[in-house]
Backbone bond lengths (Angstrom), bond angles and torsions (degrees), N, CA, C in turn:
res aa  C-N    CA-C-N  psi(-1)  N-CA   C-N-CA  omega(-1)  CA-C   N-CA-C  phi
1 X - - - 1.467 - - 1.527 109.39 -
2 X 1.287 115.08 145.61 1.343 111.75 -158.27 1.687 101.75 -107.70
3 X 1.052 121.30 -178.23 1.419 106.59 -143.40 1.665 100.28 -128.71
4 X 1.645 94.82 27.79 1.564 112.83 -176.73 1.479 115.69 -162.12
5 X 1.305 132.26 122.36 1.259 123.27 166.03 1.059 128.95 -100.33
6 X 1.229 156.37 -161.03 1.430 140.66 163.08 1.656 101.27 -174.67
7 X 1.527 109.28 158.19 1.492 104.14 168.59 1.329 106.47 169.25
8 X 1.663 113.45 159.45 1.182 104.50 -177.07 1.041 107.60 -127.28
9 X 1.740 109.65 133.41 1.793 120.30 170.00 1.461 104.50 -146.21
10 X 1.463 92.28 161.96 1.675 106.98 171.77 1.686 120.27 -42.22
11 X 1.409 98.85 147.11 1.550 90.11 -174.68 1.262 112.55 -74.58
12 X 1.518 116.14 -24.33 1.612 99.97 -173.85 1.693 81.70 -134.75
13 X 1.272 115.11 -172.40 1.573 139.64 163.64 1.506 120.55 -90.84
14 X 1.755 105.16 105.56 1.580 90.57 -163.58 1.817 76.03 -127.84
15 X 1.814 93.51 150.19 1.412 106.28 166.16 1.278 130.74 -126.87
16 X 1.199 115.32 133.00 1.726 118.26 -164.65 2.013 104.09 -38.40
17 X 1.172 131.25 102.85 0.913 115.24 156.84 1.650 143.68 -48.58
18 X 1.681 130.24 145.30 1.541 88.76 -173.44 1.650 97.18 -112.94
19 X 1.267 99.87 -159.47 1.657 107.10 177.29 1.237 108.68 -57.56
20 X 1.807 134.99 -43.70 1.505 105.92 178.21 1.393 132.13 -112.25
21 X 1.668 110.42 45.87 1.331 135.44 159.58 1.433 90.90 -94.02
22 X 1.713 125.39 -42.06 2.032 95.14 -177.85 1.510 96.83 -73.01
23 X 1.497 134.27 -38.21 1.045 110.64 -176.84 1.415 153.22 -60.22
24 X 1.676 95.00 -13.59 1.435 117.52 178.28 1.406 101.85 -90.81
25 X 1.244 143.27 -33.89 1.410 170.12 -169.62 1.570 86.79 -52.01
26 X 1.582 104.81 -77.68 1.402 137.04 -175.69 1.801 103.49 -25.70
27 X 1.415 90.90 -71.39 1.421 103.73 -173.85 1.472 142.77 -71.92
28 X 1.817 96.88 -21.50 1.185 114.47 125.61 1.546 144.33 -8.08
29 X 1.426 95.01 -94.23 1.044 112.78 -172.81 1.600 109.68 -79.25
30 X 1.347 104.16 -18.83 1.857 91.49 167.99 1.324 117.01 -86.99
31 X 1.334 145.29 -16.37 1.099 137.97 133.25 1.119 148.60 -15.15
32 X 1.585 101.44 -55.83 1.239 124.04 176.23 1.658 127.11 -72.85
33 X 1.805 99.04 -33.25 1.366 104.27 162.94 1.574 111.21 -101.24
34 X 0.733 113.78 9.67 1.668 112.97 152.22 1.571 121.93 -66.79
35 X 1.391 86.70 -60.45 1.915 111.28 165.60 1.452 101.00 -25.68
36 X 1.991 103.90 -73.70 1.422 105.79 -173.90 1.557 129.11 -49.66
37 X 1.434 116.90 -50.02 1.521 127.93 169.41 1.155 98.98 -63.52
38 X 1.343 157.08 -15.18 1.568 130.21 178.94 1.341 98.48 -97.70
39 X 1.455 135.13 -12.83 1.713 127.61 168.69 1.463 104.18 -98.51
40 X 1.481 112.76 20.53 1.451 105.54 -177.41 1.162 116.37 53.84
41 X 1.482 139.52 15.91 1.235 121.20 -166.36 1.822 119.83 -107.31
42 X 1.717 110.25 73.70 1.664 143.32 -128.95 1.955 74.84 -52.70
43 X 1.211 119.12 -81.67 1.450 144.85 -174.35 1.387 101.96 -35.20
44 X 1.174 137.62 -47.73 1.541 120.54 158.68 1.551 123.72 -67.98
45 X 1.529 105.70 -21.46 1.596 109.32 171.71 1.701 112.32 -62.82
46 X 1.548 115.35 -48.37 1.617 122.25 -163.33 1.358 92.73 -100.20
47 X 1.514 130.52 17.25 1.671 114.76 163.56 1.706 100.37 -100.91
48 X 1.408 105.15 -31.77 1.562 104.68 173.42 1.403 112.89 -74.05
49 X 1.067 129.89 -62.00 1.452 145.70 165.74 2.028 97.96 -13.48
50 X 0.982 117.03 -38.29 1.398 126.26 -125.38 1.744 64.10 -120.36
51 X 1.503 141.76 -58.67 1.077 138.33 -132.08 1.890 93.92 -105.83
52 X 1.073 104.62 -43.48 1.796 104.59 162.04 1.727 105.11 -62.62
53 X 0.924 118.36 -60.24 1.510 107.93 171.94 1.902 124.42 -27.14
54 X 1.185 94.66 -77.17 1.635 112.44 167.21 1.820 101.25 -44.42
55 X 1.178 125.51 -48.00 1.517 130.37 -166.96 1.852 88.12 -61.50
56 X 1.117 103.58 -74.47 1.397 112.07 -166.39 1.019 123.15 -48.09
57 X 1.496 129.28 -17.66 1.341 150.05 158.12 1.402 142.29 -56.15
58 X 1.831 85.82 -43.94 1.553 108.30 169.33 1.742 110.90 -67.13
59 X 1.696 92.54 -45.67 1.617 110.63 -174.52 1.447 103.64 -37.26
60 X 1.555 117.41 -61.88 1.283 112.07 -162.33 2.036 100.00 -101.40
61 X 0.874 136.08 59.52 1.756 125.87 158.04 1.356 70.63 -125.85
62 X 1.561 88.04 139.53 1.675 127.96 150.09 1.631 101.82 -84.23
63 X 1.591 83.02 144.12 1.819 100.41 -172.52 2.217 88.74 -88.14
64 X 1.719 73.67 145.05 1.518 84.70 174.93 2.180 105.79 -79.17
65 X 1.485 100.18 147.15 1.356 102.92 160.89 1.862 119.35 -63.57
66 X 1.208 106.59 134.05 1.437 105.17 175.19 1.537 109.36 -139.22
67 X 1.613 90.95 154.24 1.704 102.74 167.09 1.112 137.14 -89.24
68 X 1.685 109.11 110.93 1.882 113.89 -173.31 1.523 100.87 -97.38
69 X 1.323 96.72 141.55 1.605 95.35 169.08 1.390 99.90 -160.42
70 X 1.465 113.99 113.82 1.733 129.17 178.32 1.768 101.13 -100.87
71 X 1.254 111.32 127.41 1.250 138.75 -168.72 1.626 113.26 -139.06
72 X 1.362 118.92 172.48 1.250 128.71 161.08 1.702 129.41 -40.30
73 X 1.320 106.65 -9.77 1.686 118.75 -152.34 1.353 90.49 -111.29
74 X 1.511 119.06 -61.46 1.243 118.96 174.17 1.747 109.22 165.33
75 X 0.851 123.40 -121.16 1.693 113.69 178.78 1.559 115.26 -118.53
76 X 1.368 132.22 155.85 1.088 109.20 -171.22 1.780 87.30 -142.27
77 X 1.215 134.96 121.43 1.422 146.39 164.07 1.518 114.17 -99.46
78 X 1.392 128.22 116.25 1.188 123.55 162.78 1.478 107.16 59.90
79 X 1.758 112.99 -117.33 1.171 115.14 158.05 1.450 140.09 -107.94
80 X 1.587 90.88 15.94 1.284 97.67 174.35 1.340 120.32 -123.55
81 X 1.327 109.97 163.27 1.685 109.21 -148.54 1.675 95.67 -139.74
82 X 1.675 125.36 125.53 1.102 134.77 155.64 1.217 138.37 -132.55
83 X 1.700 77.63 117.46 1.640 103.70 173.57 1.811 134.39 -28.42
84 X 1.288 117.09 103.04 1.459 103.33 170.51 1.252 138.67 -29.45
85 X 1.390 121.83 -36.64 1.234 128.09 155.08 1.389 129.88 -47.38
86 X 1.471 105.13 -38.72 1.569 102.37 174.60 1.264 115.15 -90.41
87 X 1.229 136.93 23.73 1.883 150.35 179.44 1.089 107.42 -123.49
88 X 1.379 103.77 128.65 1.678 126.46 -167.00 1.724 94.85 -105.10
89 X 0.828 120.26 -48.95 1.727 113.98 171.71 1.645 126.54 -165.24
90 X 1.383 146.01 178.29 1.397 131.88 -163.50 1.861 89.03 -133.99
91 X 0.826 125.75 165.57 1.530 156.70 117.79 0.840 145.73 -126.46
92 X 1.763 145.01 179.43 1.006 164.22 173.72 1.687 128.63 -102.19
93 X 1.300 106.60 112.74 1.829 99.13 158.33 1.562 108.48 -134.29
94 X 1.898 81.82 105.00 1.436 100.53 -166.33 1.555 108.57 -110.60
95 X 1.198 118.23 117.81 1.760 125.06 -161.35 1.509 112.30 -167.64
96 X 1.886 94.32 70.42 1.289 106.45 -159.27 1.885 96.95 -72.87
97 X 1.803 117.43 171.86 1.229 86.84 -5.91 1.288 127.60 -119.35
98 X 1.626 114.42 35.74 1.111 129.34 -149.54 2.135 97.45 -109.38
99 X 1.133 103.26 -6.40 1.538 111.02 179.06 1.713 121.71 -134.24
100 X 1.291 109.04 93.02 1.766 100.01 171.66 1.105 117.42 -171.35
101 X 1.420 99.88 107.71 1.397 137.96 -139.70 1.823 109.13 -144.89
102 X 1.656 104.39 121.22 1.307 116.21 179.62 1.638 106.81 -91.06
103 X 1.188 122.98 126.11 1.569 135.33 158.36 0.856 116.72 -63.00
104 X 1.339 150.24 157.84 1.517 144.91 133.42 1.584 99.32 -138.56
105 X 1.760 99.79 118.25 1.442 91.86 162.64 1.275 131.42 -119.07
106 X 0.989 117.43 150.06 1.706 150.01 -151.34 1.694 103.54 -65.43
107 X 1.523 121.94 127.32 1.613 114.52 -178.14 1.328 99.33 -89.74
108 X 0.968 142.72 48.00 1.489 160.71 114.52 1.117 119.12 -55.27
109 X 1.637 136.96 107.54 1.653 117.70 -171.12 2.159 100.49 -68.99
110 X 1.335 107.39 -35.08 1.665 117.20 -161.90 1.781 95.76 -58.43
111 X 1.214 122.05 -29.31 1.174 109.58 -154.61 1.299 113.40 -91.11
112 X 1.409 117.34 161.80 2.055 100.26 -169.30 1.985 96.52 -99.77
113 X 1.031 115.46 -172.55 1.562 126.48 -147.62 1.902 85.59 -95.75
114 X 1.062 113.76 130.13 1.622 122.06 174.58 1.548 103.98 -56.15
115 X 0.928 133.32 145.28 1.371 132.98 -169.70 1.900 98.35 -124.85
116 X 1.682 137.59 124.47 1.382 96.22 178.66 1.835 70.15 -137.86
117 X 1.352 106.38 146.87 1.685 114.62 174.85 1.608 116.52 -79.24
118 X 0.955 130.90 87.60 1.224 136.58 163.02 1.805 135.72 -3.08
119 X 1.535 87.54 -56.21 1.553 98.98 171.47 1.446 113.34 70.74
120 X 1.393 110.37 -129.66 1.434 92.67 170.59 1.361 121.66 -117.94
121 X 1.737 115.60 27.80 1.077 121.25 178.69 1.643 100.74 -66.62
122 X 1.764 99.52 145.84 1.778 109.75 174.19 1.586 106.59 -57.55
123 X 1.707 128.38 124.14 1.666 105.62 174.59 1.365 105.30 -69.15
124 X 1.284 120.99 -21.53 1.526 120.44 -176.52 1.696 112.37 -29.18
125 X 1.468 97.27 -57.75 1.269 135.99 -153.46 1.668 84.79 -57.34
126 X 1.276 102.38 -83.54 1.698 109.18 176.07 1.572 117.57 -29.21
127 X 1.217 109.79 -36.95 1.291 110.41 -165.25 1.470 116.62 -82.32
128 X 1.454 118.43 -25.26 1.289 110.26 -178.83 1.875 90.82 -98.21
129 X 0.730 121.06 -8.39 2.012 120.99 161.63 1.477 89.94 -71.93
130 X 0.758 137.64 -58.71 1.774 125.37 -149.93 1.565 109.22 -83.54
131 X 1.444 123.67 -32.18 1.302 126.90 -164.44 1.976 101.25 -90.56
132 X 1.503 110.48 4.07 1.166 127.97 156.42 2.062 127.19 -63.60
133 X 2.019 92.76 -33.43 1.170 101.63 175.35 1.498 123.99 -132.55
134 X 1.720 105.58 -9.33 1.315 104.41 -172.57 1.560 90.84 -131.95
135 X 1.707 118.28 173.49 1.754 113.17 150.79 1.257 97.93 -75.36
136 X 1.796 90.54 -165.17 1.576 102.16 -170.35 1.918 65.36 -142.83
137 X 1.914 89.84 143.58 1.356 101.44 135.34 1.490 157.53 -98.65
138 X 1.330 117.72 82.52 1.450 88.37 -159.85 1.087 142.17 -81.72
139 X 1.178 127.76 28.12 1.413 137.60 115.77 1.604 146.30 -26.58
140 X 1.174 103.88 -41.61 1.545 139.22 157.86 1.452 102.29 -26.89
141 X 1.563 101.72 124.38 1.972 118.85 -161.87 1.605 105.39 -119.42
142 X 1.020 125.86 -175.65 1.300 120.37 -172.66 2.328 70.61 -123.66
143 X 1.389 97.33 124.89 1.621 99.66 -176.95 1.287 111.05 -71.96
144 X 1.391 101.57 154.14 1.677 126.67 -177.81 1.507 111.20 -32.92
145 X 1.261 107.25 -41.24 1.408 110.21 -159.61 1.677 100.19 -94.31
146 X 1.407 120.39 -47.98 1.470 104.64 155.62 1.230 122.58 -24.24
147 X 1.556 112.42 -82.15 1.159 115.36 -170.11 1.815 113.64 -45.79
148 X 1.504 125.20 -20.72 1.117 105.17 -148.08 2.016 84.24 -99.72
149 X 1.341 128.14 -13.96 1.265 130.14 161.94 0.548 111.92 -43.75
150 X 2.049 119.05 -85.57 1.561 127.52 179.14 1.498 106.26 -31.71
151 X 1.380 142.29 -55.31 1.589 145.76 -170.93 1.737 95.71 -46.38
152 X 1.102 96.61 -44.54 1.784 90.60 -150.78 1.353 101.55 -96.01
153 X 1.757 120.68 6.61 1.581 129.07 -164.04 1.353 129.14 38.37
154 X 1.620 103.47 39.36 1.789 110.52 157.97 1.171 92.45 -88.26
């Protein structure tokens, strides 16, 4: 086993939306600020307004391709790079073939769990590289709020 992996995949998991995800989207969200303008309630209208905006935004950018490469040193994403020292442990939520995805979370309690997409690298592969510098949990979930993106295809 070599004492470096490397590979390139999308930063996040994005899926072609179709015509009646904007349409439900649509109707959605006009509802909802309808809701707000008929209770008058202006400040819940332009925080949603403002929050479907941002939603709808995410929906459609394509994630850029990036370069992962886990080595002896520690991890290296794009342009950012983390140190073994600062990683408390890694997992997996692997549920090909639309999900498989390595965690690593951060010994920082504030910070949220590194998310990096796998692609079609083997996790095997990763895994006996990683259990070289970090544990593994296996327990380790693909989180609520992931899952509830991917569901809704942001």
């Amino acid at each position: 086993m070599s004492q470096q992996i490397s590979w390139q995949a999308p930063e996040y998991y994005f899926k072609k939306k179709s015509g009646a995800w904007y349409i439900w989207f649509s109707i959605i969200a006009i509802a909802i600020l309808g809701f707000a303008l008929y209770t008058g309630d202006y400040l819940m209208f332009i925080t949603l307004l403002l929050l479907f905006l941002v939603a709808y935004s995410i929906a459609n950018r394509k994630p850029d391709v990036v370069q992962i490469e886990i080595s002896g040193k520690g991890i290296q994403i794009a342009q950012k790079f983390y140190n073994y020292n600062d990683l408390k442990k890694f997992w997996f939520a692997y549920y090909p073939p639309e999900v498989k995805l390595l965690y690593l979370e951060p010994k920082k309690r504030l910070l949220p769990a590194v998310q990096i997409n796998l692609d079609d690298t083997d996790p095997n592969d990763v895994r006996e590289l990683l259990l070289k510098f970090l544990s593994e949990d296996p327990d380790g979930q693909e989180s609520f709020t992931d899952r509830l993106m991917r569901k809704l295809g942001l």
